[in-house]
C-alpha positions in Angstrom: -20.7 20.6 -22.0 -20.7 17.4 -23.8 -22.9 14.2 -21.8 -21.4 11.3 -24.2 -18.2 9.5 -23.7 -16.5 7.0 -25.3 -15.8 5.8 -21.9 -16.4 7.0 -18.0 -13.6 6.8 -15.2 -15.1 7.0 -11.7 -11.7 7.8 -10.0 -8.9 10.6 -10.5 -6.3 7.8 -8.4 -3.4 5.6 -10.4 -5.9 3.1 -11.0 -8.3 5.2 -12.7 -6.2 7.1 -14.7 -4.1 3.7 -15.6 -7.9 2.6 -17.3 -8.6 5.9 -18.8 -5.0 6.2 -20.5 -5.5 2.4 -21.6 -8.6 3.5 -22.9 -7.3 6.5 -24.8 -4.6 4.2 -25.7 -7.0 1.5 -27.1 -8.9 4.0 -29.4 -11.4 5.9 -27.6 -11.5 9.4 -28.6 -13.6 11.0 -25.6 -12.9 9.8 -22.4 -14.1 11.4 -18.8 -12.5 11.0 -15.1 -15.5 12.0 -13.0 -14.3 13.0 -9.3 -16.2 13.9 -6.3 -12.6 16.0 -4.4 -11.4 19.1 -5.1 -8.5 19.8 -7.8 -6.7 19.6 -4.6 -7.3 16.3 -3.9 -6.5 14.7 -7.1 -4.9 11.7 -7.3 -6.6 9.4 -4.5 -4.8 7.3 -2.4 -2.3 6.5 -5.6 -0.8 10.6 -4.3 -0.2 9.8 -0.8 2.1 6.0 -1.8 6.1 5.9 -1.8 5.2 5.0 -5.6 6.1 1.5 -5.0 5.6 -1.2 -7.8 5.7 -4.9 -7.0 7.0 -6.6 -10.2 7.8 -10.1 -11.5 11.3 -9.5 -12.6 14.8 -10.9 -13.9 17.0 -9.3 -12.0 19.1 -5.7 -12.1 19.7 -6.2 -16.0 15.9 -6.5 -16.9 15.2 -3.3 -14.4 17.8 -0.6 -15.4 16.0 0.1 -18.7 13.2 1.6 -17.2 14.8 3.3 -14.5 16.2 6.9 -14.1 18.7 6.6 -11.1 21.7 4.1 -11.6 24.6 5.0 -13.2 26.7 2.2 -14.9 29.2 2.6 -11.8 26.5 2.2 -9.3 24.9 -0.8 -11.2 28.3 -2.8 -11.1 27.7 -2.5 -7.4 24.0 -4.0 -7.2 23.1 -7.4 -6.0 19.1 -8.7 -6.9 18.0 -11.9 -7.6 15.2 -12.4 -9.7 11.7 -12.2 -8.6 9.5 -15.0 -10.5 5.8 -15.6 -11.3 6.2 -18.5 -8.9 7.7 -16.1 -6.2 5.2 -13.7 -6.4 2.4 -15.3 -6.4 3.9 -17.2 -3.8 3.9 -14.4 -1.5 0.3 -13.3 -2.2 -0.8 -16.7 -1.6 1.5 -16.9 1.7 0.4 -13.9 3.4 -3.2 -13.9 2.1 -3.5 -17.4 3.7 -4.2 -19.1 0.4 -7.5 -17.8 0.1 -6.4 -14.9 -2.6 -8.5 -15.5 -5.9 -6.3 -17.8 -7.7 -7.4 -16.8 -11.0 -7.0 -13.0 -10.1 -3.7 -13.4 -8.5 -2.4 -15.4 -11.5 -3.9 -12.6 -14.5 -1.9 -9.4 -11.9 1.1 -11.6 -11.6 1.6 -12.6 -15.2 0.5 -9.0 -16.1 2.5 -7.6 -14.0 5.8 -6.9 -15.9 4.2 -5.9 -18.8 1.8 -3.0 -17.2 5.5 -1.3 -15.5 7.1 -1.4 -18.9 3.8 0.1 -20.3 3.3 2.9 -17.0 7.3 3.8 -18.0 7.2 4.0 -21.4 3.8 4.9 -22.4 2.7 7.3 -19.2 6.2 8.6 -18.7 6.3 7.3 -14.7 9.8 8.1 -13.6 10.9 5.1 -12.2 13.8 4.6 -9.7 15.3 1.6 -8.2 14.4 1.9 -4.3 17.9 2.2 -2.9 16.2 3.9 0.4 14.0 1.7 1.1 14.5 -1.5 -0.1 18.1 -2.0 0.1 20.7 -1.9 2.4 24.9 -1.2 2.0 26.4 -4.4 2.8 30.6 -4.7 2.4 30.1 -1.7 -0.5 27.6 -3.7 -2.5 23.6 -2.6 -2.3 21.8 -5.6 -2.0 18.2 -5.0 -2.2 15.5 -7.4 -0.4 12.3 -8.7 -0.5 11.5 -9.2 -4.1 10.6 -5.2 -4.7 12.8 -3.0 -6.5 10.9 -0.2 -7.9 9.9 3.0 -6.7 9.2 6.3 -8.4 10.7 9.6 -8.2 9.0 12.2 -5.2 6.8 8.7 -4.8 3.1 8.7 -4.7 3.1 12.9 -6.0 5.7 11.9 -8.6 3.4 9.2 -9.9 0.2 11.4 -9.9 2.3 14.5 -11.6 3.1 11.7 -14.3 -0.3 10.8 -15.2 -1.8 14.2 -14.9 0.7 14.9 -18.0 -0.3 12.3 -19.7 -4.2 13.1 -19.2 -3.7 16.1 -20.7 -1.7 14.8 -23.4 -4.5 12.6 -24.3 -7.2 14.8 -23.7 -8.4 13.2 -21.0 -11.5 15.6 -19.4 -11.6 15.9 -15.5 -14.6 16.5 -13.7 -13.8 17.9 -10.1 -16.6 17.6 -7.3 -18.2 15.9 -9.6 -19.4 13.0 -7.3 -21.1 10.1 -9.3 -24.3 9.6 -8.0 -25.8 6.2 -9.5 -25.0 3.9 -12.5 -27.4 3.9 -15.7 -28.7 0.8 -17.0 -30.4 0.3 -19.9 -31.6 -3.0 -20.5 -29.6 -5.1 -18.1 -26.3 -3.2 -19.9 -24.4 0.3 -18.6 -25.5 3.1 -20.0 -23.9 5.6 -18.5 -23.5 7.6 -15.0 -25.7 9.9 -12.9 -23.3 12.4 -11.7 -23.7 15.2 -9.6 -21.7 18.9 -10.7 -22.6 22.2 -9.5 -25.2 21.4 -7.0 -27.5 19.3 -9.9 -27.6 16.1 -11.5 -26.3 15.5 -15.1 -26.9 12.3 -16.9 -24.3 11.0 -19.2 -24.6 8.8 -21.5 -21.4 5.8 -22.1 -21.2 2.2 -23.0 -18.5 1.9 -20.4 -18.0 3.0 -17.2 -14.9 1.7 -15.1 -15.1 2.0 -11.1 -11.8 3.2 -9.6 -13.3 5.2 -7.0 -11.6 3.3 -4.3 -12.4 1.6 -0.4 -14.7 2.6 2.7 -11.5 3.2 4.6 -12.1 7.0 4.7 -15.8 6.4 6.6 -15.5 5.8 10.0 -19.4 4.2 9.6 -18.3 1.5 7.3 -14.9 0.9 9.2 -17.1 0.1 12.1 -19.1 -1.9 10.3 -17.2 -4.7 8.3 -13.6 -4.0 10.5 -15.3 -3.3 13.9 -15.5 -0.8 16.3 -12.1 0.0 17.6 -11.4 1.3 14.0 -13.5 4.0 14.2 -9.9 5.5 15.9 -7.5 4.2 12.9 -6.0 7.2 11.2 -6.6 7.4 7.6 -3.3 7.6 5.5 -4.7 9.2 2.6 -7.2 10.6 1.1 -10.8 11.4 2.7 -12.7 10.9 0.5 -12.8 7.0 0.2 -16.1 6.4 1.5 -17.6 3.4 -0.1 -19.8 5.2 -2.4 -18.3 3.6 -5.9 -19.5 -0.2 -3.8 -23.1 1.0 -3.1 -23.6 2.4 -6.4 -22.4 -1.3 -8.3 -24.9 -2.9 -5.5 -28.0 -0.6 -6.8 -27.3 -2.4 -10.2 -26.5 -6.6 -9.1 -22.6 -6.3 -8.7 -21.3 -9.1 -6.7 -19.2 -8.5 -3.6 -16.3 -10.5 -2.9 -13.5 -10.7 -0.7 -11.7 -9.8 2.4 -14.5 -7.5 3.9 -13.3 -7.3 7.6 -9.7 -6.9 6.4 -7.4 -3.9 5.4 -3.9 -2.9 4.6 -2.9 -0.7 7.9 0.7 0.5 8.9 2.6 1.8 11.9 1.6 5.8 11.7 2.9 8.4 13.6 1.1 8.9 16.6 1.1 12.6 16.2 -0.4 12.5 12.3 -3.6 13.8 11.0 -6.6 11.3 12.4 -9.0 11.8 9.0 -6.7 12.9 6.3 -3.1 12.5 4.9 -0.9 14.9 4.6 -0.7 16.5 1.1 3.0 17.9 1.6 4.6 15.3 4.3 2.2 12.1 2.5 3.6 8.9 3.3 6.6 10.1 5.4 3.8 9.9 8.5 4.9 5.9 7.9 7.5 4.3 10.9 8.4 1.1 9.2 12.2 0.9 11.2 10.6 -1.8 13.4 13.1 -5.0 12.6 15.5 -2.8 13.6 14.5 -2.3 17.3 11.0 -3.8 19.5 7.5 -2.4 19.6 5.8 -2.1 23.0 2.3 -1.1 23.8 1.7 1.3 26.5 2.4 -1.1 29.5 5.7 -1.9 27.8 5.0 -5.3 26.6 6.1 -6.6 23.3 3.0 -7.6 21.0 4.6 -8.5 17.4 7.5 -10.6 16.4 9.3 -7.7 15.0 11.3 -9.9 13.0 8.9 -12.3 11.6 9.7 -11.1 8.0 11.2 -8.4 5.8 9.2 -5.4 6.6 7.4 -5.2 3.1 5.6 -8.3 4.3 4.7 -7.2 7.8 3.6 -3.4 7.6 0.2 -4.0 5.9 -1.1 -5.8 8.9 1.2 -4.3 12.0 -1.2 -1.3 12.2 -3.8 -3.3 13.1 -1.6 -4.7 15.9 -1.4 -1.4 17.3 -5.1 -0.9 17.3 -5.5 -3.7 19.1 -3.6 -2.6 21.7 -4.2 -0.4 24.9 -5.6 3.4 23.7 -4.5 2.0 20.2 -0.6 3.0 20.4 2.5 2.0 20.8 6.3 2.8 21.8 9.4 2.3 18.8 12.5 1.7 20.3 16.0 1.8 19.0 19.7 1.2 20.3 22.3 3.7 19.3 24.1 0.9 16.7 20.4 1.1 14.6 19.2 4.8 14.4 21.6 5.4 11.4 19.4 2.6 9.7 16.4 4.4 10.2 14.7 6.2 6.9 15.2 9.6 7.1 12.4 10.5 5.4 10.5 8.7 8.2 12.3 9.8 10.8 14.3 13.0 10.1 14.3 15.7 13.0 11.9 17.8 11.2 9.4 14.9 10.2 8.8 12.6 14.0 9.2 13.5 17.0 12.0 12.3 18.9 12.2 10.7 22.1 16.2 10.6 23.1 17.7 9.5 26.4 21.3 8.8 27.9 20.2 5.1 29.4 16.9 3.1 29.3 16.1 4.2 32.8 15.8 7.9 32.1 14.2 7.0 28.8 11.2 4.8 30.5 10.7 8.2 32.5 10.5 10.0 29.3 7.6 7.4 28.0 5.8 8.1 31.3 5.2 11.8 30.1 4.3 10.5 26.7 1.7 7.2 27.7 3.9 4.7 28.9 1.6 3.5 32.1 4.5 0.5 33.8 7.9 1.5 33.6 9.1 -1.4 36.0 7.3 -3.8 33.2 8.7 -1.6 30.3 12.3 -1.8 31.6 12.3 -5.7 32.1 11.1 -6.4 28.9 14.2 -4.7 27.6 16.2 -6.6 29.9 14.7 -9.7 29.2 15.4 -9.4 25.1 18.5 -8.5 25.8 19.0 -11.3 28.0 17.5 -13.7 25.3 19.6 -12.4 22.4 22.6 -12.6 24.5 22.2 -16.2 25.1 21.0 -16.6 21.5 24.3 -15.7 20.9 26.4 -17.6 23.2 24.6 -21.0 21.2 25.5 -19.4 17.8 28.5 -17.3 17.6 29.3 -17.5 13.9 25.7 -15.6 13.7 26.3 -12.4 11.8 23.5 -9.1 11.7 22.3 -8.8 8.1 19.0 -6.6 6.8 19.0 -8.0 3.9 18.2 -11.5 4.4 16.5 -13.6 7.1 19.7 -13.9 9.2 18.3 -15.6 12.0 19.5 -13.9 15.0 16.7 -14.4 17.1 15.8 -14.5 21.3 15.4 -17.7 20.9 18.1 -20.2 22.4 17.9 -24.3 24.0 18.8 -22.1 27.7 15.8 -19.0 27.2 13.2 -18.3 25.0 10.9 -15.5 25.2 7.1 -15.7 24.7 7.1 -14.2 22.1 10.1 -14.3 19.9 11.8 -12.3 17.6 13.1 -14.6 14.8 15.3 -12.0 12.9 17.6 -9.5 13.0 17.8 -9.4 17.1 20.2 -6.9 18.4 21.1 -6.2 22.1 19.2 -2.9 22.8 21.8 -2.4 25.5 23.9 1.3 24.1 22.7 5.0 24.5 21.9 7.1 23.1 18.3 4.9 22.8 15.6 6.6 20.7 11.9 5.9 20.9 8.6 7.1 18.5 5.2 7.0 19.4 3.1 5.0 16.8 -0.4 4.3 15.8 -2.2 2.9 13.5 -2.6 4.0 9.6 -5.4 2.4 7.4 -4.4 2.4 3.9 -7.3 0.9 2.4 -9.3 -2.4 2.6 -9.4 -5.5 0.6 -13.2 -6.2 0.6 -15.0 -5.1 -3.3 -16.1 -6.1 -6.6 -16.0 -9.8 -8.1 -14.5 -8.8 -11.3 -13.8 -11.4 -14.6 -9.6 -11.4 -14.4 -9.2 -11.2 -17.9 -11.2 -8.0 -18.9 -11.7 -6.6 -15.1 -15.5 -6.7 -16.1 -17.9 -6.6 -12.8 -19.4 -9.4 -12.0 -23.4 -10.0 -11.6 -24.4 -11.5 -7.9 -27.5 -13.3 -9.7 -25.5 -14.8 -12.9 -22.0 -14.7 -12.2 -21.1 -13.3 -15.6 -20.1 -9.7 -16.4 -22.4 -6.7 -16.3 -21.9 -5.7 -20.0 -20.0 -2.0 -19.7 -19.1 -2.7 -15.8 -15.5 -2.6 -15.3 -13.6 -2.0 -12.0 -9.7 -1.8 -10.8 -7.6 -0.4 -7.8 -8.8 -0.9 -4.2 -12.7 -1.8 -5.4 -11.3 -5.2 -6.5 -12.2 -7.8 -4.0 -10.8 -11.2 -3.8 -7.1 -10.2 -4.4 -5.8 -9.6 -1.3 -6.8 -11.4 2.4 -5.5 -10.3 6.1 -2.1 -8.6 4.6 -0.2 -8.3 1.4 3.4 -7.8 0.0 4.3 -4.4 -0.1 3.8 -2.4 -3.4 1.0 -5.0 -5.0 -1.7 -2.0 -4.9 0.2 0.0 -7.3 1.0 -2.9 -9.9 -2.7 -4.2 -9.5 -3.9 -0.9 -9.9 -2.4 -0.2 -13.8 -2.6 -4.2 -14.8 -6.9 -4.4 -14.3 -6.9 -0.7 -15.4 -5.2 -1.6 -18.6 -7.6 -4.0 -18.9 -11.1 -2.0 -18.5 -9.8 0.8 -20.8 -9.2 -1.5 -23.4 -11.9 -3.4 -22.8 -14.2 0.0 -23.1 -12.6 0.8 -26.3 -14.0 -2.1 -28.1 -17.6 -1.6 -26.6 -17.5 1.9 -28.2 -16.3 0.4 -31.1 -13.2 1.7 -31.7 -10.5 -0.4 -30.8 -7.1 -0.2 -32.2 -6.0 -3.3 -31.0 
């Protein structure tokens, strides 16, 4: 068994095995992913994704190349707009609430086109435009939304299948409950990793090591602590084994900690999923993101979001903690007969939810009663009352049409009535049987609290000196400062590969052997 690397990977998810492919890639000729799940397991959170890639853009022409599922019929019947640096980072800065490290957000964004070419090309990731969930048929033309277009075939498994080739293609080793146990420093300078395999502790020796080994999201303990204690209920989406170990080890040595600490990317989860662990065969399907289409109401059948607010791949990541908030931490979907056809099958096929179907909204609130629902008489006049608003809404705009793929401004809000709480987009009368409803809770994802890193190499910052710890890298969900509150929908991914890329090639020329 050998105990010197070229380079060390703390991480078998897409951002670790991004850094140790770059690596490989960069000129390193023995590179290690140490990882403390089973075979099983492998893959972290990166398995468990719809494979989702958020990428600057210029539209369907500059996509097709790289993607597997479009036909030169179906592309004459595509309509995207481009999706800039400026709109990008536009939309991390919007939803993070400007306090997203500028520099950071500006080296993913810029990077970010570049590191999908290379994950297509290079790792062989079988990319797909994301007709089901980013686009919807509108007068025979698919006219996707929301600046994200790119999505990977059998998502977040097809993504881990395709770097697992690649690994082995490059003769990538992988240790498997292998935790790492502490960093080795040898004169202020990594040295290696402490790691712990078959019940004792190996040293190993590296002038790299790159932390990939993802968020606390998985403990309950640290959930508690930096997100407070009413997420100690939060389901966890993925994997369980996301327990903060990678941020206490990079303490031990003077890493800096940055970031959103008492925020996390969380989603409306089926109420009925796993409460510690994903799902390795069902994965992300456990995700009910049909909520513009229909209202959310917590258990006393009040409204708590504006459903509408914004496309949905710039709501989810902070809905789920809506739902926590709310009583016993759940809440009621409901639906219209004229939107259920809308609704993602693989969210919400027979065989994946279950179903809550009634005749008329009466018998349905009686339904609810068996499954939580505490006031029907409050239940059934919120319905009334949205429906009442929308109709009025209306009345003041007739020429008003429903469209998914923009902002199309039908709203409950109107000069006569406007609800409390509005919602600004995409408001339909929820007045025609059959009506459906899901019970939903909320998934954590992961959590945007980590590392300081150097946005150029990914190098971990000191706390003392504020420069890098010489052979420190980090990428994936241990980065700190990228993302605050919420984020648009498929960042992870991208951010994941674009500092990877960076740390393996950054290890490659500590060890000297850099091709580049």
């Amino acid at each position: 068994m050998s105990t010197h690397y070229d380079c060390i990977v703390v991480g078998s998810g897409h951002a670790g095995c991004s850094a140790a492919l770059a690596a490989v890639e960069g000129g390193c000729t023995s590179v290690l992913i140490v990882e403390k799940a089973p075979r099983d397991w492998v893959g972290g959170n990166g398995y468990f994704t719809a494979g989702a890639h958020r990428t600057v853009h210029g539209g369907l022409q500059d996509l097709l190349p790289i993607v597997r599922n479009v036909t030169p019929e179906q592309a004459s019947k595509i309509d995207m707009d481009p999706y800039t640096v400026e709109d990008f980072t536009g939309d991390i800065k919007r939803l993070g609430q400007d306090k997203p490290d500028a520099k950071l957000v500006k080296s993913m964004v810029e990077s970010s086109r570049e590191a999908v070419e290379w994950l297509a090309r290079i790792i062989g990731v079988p990319f797909i435009l994301s007709f089901h969930r980013q686009a919807y048929e509108v007068n025979g033309r698919q006219k996707f939304w929301g600046g994200m277009a790119l999505s990977t075939e059998d998502g977040g498994k097809g993504l881990i299948k395709a770097h697992t080739k690649a690994l082995e293609k490059a003769g990538v080793e992988i240790w498997f409950e292998s935790p790492a146990v502490r960093l080795r420093v040898e004169k202020g300078t990594i040295a290696g990793l402490v790691v712990q395999t078959d019940g004792k502790e190996l040293n190993l020796s590296s002038s790299s090591v790159v932390l990939a080994a993802g968020g606390y999201e998985s403990s309950s303990e640290l959930r508690a602590k930096y997100l407070g204690s009413e997420w100690e209920r939060a389901r966890v989406r993925g994997t369980p084994y996301n327990t903060g170990d990678g941020f206490a080890m990079a303490e031990a040595v003077g890493a800096k900690l940055v970031g959103d600490w008492a925020g996390c990317h969380s989603t409306c989860w089926d109420a009925n999923a796993p409460a510690n662990a994903g799902d390795r065969e069902l994965s992300n399907q456990f995700t009910k993101s049909g909520y513009p289409l229909g209202i959310m109401v917590n258990i006393y059948g009040q409204r708590f979001v504006d459903e509408g607010q914004d496309f949905r791949n710039f709501t989810y990541a902070k809905f789920g903690r809506q739902i926590l908030l709310q009583p016993e931490g759940c809440a009621f979907q409901i639906w219209g007969a004229d939107m259920i056809p809308f609704l993602r099958k693989e969210e919400y096929g027979d065989e994946i939810v279950e179903k809550i179907f009634a005749g008329n909204m009466e018998e349905l609130a009686d339904k609810l009663l068996e499954k939580g629902l505490k006031n029907k008489g409050c239940f059934l006049k919120t319905v009334n009352d949205y429906n009442a608003a929308i109709q009025n809404h209306r009345a003041e705009y007739p020429t008003l049409g429903w469209d998914p793929t923009v902002k199309d401004g039908l709203s409950t809000q109107s000069t006569t009535v406007a609800l409390e709480l509005p919602k600004s987009n995409w408001a339909l009368p929820i007045d025609q049987g059959p009506f459906l409803a899901v019970k939903v809770a909320c998934g954590i994802t992961f959590t945007f609290g980590g590392l300081a890193i150097d946005p150029d190499t990914a190098g971990v910052l000191s706390k003392e000196t504020d420069a890098p710890i010489k052979g420190l890298f980090c990428t994936g969900e241990m980065v700190g400062g990228l993302f605050h509150n919420n984020y648009p929908g498929g960042s992870g991914l991208t951010a994941g590969a674009v500092f990877g890329r960076k740390a393996g090639g950054q290890a490659a020329k500590l060890a000297g052997k850099s091709v580049k």
